[in-house]
N, C-alpha and C positions, 0 to 999 in steps of 0.2 A: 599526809595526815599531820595534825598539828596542834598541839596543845593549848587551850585554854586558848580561846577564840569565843566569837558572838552567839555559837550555839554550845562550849561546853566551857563558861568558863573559868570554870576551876580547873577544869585537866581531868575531870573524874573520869571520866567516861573511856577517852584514851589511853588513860593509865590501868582501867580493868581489863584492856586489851592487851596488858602488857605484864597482867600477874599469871605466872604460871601456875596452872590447877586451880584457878580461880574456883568460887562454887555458886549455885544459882542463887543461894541466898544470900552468900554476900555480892552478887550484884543488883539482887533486887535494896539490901541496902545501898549501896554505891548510888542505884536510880532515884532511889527518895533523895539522897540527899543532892543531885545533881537538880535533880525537880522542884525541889526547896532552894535552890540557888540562881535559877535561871533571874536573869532583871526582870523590874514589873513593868510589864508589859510585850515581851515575849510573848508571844503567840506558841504553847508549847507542844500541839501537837507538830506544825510545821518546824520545828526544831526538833523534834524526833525523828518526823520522815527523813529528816536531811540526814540525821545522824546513822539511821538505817544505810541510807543509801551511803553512803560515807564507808561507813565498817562493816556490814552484811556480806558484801558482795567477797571479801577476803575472808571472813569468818563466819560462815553460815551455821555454823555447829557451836559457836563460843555460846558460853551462857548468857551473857550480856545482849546478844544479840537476840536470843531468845525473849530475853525481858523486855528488850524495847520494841519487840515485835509483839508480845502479849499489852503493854502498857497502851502503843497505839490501836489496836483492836480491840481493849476496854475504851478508850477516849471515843471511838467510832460506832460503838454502840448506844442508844438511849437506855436511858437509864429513870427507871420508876422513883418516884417521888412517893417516898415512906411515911411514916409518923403521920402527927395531926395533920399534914396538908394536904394528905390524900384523901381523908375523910371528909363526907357530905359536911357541910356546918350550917346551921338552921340559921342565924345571921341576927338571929334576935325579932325577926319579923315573921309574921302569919300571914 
């Protein structure tokens, strides 16, 4: 494992594996801002799965890992388009 690399790099992610009693919300903070920091252009769910595979397989039970296993299975579900864009719109013509 290794710190601040192409998929975490600030070090976030491997360093909440490394706080003891961590709790789930602060890694669901830790995750925003590891999310909010990834470079543009990252492809971030493929940097998630890695980071699963990466740390899961030694801490199945950490909270952290729980979070990036919930965050990838929101990324992998579609998702309903809310507000005005989901409403009919007459377009000005008859």
């Amino acid at each position: 494992m290794k710190k601040g690399d192409a998929l975490d790099p600030k070090g976030l992610i491997f360093e909440s594996y490394r706080i003891e009693g961590i709790t789930p919300e602060e890694c669901r903070t830790i995750f925003l801002d590891w999310a909010l920091s990834l470079p543009e252009g990252q492809d971030s769910r493929t940097a998630l799965a890695s980071l699963i595979d990466r740390y899961g397989p030694d801490a199945p039970a950490h909270p952290m890992t729980r979070v990036m296993r919930e965050g990838l299975e929101k990324m992998d579900r579609p998702r309903r388009r809310g507000g005005w864009r989901s409403r009919p719109r007459d377009g000005g013509q008859s």
